[in-house]
C-alpha beads as a LAMMPS data file, in Angstrom:
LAMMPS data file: protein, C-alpha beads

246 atoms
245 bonds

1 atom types
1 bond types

-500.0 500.0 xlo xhi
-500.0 500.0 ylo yhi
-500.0 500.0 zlo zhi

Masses

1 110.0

Atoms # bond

1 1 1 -254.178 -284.317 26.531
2 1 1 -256.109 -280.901 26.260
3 1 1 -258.500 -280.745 24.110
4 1 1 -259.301 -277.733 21.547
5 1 1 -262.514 -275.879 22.095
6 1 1 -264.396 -276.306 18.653
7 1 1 -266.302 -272.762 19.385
8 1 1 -263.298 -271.096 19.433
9 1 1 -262.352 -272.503 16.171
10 1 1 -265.495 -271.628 14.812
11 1 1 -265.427 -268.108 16.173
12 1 1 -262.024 -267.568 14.411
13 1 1 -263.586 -268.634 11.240
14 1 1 -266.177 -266.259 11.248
15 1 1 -264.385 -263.210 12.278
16 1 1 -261.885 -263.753 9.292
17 1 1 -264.810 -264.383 6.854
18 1 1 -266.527 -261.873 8.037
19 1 1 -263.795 -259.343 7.156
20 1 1 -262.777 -261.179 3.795
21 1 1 -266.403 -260.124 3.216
22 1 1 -266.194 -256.656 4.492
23 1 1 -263.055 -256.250 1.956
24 1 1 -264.019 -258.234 -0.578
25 1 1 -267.350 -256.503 -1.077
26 1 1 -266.218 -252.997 -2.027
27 1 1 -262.974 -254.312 -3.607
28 1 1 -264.936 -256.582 -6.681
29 1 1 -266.555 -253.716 -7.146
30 1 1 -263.657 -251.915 -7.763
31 1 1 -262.210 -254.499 -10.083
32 1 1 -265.775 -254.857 -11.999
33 1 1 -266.198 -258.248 -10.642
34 1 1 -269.650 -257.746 -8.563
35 1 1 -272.130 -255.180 -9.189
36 1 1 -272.492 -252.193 -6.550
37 1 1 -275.716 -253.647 -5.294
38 1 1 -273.992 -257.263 -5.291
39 1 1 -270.665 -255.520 -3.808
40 1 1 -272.910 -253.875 -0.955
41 1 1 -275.039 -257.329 0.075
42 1 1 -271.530 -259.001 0.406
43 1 1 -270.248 -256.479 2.735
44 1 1 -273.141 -256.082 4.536
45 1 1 -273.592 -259.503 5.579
46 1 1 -269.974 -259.438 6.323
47 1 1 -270.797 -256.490 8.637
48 1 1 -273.757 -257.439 10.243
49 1 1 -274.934 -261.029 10.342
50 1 1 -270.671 -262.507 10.246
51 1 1 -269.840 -259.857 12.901
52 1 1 -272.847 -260.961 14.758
53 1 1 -272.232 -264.664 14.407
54 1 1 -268.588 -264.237 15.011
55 1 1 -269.017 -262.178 18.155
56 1 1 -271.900 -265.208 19.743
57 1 1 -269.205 -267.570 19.496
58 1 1 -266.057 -265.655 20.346
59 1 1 -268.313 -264.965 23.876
60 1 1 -269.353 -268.698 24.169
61 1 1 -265.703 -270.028 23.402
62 1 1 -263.949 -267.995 25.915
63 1 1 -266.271 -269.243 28.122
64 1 1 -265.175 -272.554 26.627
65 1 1 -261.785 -272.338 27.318
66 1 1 -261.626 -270.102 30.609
67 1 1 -258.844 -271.769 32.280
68 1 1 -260.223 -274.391 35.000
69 1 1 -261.659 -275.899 31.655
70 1 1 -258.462 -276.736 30.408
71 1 1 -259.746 -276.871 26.839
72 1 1 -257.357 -274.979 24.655
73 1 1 -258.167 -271.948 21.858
74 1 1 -258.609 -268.731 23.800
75 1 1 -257.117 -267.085 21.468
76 1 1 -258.838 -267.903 18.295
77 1 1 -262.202 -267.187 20.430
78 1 1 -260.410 -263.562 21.396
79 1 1 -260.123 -263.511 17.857
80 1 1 -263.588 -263.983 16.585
81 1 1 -264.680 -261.821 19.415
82 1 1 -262.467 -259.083 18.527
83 1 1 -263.443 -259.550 15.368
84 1 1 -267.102 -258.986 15.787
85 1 1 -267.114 -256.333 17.997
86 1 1 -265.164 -253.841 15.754
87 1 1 -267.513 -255.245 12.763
88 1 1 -270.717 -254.590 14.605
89 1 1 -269.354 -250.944 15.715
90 1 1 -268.515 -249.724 12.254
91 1 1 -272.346 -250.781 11.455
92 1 1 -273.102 -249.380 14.709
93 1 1 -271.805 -245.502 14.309
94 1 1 -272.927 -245.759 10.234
95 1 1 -276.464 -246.761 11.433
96 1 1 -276.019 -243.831 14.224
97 1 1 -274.988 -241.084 11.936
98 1 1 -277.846 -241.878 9.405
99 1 1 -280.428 -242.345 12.594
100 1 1 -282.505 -238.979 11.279
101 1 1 -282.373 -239.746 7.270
102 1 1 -286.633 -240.812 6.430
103 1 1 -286.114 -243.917 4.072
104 1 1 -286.131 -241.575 0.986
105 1 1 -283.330 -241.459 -1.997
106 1 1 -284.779 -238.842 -4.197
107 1 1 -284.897 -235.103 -2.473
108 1 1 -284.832 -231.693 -3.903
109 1 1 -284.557 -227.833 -3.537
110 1 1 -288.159 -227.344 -4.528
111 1 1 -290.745 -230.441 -3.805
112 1 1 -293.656 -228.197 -5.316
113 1 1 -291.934 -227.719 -8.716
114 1 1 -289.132 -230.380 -8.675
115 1 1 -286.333 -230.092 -11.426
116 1 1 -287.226 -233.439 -13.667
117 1 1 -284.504 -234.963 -15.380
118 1 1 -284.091 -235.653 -19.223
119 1 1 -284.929 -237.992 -21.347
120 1 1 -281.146 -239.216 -22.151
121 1 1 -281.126 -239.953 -18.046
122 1 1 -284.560 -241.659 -18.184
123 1 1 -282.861 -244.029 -21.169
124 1 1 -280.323 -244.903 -18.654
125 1 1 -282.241 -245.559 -15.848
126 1 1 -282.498 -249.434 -16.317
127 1 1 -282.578 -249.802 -12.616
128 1 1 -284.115 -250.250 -9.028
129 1 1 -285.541 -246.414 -8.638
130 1 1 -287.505 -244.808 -10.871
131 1 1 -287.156 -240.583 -12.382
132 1 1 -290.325 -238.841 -11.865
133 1 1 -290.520 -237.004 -8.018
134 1 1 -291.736 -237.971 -5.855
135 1 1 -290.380 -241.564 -6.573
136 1 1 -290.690 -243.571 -3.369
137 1 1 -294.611 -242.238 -2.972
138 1 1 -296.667 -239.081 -2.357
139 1 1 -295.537 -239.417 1.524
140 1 1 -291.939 -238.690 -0.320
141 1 1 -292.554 -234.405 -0.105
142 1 1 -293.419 -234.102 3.138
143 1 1 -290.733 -236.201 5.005
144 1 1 -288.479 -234.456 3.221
145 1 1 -289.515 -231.358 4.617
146 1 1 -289.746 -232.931 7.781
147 1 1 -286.069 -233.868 8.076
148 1 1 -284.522 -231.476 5.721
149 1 1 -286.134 -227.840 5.802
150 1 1 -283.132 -225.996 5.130
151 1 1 -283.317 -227.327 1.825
152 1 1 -284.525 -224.375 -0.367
153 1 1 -284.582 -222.757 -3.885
154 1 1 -281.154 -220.486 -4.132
155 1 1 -281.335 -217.530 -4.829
156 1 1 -278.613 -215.368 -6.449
157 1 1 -278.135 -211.701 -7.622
158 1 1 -276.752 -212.782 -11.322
159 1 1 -278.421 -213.240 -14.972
160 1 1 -279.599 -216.804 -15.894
161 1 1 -277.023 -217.473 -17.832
162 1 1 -274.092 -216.103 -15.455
163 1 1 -275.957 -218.051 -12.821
164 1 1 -275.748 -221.302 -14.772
165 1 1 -272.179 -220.896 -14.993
166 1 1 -271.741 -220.747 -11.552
167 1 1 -273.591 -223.886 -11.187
168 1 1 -271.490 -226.201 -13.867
169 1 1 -268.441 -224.885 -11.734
170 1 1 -269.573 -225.207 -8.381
171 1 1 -270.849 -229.059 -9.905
172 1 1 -267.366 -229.509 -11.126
173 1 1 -265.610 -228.420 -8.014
174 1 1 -267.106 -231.329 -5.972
175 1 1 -265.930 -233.750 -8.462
176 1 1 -269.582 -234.232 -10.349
177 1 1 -269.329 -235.834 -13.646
178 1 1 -271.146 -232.748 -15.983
179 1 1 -273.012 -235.103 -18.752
180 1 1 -275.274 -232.116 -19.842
181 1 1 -275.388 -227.827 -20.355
182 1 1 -278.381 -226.121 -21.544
183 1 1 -278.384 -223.022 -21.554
184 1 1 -281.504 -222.466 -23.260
185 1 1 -283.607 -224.240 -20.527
186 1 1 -281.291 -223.568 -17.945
187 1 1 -280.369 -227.004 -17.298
188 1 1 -277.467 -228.711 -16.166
189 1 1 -277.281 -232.501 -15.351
190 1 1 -274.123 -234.415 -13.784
191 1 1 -273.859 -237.679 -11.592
192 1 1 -271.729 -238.449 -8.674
193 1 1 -270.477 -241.915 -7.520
194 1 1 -269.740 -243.088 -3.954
195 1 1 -266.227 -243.541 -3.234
196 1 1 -266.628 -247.253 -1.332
197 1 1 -269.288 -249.055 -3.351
198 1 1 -269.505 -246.861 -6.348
199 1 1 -273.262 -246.322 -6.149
200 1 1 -274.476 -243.440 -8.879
201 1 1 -276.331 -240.672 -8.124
202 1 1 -277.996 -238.686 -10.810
203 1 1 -278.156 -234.219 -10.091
204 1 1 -280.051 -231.952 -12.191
205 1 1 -279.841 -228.476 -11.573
206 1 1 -282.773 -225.765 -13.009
207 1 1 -281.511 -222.595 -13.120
208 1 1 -284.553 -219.805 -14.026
209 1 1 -285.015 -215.812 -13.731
210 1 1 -286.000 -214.464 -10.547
211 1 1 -286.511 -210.485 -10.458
212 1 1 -283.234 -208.952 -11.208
213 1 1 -281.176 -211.925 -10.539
214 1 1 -281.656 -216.284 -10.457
215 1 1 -283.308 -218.815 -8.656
216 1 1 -281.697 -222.300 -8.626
217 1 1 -283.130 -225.650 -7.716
218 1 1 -281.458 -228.655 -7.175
219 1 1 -282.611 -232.332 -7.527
220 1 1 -280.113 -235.383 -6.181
221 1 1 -281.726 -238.890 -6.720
222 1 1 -279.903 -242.558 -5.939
223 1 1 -280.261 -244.812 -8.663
224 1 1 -280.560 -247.770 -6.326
225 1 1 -281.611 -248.369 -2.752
226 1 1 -285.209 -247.218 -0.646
227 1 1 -283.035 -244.904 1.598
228 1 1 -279.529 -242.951 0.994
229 1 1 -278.426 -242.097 4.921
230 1 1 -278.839 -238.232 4.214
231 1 1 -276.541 -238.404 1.399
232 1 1 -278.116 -236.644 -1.454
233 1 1 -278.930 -233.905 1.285
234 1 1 -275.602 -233.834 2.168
235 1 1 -274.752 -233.759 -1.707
236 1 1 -276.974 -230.398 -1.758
237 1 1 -275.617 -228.253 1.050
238 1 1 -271.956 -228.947 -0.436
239 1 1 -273.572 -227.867 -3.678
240 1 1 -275.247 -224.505 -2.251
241 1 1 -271.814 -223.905 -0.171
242 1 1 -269.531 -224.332 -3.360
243 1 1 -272.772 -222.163 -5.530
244 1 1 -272.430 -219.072 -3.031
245 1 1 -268.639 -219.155 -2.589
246 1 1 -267.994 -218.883 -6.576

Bonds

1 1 1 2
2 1 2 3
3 1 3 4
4 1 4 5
5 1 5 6
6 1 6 7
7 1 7 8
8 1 8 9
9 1 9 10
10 1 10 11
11 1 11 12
12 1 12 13
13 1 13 14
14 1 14 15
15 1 15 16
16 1 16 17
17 1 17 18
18 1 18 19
19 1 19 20
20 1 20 21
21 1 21 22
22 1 22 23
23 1 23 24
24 1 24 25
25 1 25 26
26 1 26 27
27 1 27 28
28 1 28 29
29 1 29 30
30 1 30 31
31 1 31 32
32 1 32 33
33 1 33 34
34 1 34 35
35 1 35 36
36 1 36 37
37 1 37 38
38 1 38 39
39 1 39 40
40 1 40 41
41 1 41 42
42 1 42 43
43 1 43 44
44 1 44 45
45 1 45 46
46 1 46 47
47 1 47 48
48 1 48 49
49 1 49 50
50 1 50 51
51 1 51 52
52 1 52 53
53 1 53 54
54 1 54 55
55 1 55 56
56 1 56 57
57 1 57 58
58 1 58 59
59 1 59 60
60 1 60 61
61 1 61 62
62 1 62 63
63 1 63 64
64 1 64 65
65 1 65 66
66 1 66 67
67 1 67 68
68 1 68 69
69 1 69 70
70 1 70 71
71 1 71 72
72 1 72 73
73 1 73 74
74 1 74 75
75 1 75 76
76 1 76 77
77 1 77 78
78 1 78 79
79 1 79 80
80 1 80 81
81 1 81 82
82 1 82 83
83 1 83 84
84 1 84 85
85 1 85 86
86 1 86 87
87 1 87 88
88 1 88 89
89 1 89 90
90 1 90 91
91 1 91 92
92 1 92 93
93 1 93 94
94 1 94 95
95 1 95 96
96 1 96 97
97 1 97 98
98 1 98 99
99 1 99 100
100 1 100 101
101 1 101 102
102 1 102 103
103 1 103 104
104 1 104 105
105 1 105 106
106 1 106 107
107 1 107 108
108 1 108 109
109 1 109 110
110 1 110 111
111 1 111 112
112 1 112 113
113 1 113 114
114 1 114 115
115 1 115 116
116 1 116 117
117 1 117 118
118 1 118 119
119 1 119 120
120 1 120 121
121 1 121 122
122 1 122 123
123 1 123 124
124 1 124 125
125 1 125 126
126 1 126 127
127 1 127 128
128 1 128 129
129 1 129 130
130 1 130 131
131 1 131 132
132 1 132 133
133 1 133 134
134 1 134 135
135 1 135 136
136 1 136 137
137 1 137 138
138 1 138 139
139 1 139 140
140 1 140 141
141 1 141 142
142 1 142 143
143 1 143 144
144 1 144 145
145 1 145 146
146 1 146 147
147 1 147 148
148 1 148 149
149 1 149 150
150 1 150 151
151 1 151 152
152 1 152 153
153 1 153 154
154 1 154 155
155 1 155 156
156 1 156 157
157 1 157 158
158 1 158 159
159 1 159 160
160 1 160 161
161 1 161 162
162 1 162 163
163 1 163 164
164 1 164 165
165 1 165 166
166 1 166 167
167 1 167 168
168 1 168 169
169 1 169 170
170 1 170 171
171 1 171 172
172 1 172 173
173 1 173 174
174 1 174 175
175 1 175 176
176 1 176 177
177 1 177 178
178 1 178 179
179 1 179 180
180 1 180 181
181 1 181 182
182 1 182 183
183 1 183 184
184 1 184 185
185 1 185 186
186 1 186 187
187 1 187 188
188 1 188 189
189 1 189 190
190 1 190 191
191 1 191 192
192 1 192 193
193 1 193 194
194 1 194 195
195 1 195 196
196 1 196 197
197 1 197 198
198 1 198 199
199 1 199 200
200 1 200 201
201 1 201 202
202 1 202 203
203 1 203 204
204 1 204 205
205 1 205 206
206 1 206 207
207 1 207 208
208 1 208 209
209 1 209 210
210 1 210 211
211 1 211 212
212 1 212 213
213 1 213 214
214 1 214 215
215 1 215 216
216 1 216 217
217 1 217 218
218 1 218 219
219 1 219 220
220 1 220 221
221 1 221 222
222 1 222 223
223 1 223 224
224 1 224 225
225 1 225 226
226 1 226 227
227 1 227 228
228 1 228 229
229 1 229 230
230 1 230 231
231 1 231 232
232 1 232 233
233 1 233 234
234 1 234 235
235 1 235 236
236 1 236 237
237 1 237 238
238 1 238 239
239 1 239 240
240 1 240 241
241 1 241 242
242 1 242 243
243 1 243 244
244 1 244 245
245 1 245 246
């Protein structure tokens, strides 16, 4: 009587884990079950070390149970095979599109004279990443610069307080949660949360006379995690587009 190729049975098992983990991460987050940190670790390892896993011994049990073996599973080691290989691309073309991001989660318009944040965001920073810039370390500045030069002060041909307006709306427009408008220092402060693991990410935006007209600087800062993938630089181009085009 054939017998069934353990591997393969194995291999099965970890592809299927590894995508209960891939779902389950983001979805307890959703339900308020894990924490987005939490949420994240379980996916990752879901995406990375059970693809991994799953895809060793999907390769070893088809080589198990190629047919003069006569062992039977082939298809639960297709299956953990499968498995991993779509896992470990995701990872593969996330890790690829985030190849030029420097390990930094706290960039601005101005690294000189950085917008700083105030003191009802410091109260509710109870977390991983500090508030003052440059917070990662004084190397912080210049790899910004390094991988993001286009990020610059804006300038625009309107009052201050026109100007500010502009801002809150353009913040609005790409869904920011506005927590704070001052017009008397020019300030506005909002956060944005990621769509998957509901990470937050705290904006301040410094609006301040510049001739006849405004110049606005933007600050984007992760609450959690040493590097963000070029996401708060992405957050700050959509903010100068959506600024410009009001």
């Amino acid at each position: 009587m054939p017998k069934t190729s353990i591997t393969a049975d194995i291999a099965a098992v970890l592809g299927i884990l590894a995508l209960l983990a891939v779902v389950l991460g983001p979805a307890a987050i959703h339900l308020g079950l894990f924490s987005p940190i939490r949420g994240f670790v379980v996916f990752a390892f879901g995406s990375l070390l059970g693809s991994l896993l799953s895809f060793i011994f999907g390769i070893a049990g088809l080589l198990r149970t190629r047919p003069a073996s006569g062992r039977l599973g082939r298809g639960r080691a297709w299956v953990g095979t499968g498995v991993g290989v779509f896992l470990l691309l995701l990872a593969g073309i996330q890790l690829f599109l985030g190849r030029h991001a420097p390990a930094i989660h706290d960039v601005t318009t101005n690294t000189a004279f950085p917008p700083m944040f105030s003191d009802s965001v410091r109260a509710l920073r109870t977390h991983q990443n500090g508030v003052d810039y440059p917070d990662g370390g004084p190397s912080v500045p210049e790899m910004q610069k390094q991988a993001y030069p286009d990020l610059t002060t804006i300038t625009l041909p309107v009052p201050p307080e026109v100007a500010l307006n502009h801002a809150r709306l353009a913040g609005e427009q790409l869904g920011w949660k506005i927590t704070r408008v001052d017009p008397t220092e020019g300030r506005v402060e909002a956060y944005d949360v990621s769509r998957i693991f509901m990470f937050i990410d705290d904006i301040v935006i410094r609006v301040r006379p510049s001739g006849t007209g405004s110049s606005v600087d933007v600050r984007s800062s992760s609450r959690v995690g040493l590097g963000d993938l070029g996401k708060n630089a992405a957050r700050i181009r959509a903010f100068r587009k959506a600024l410009l085009s009001t």
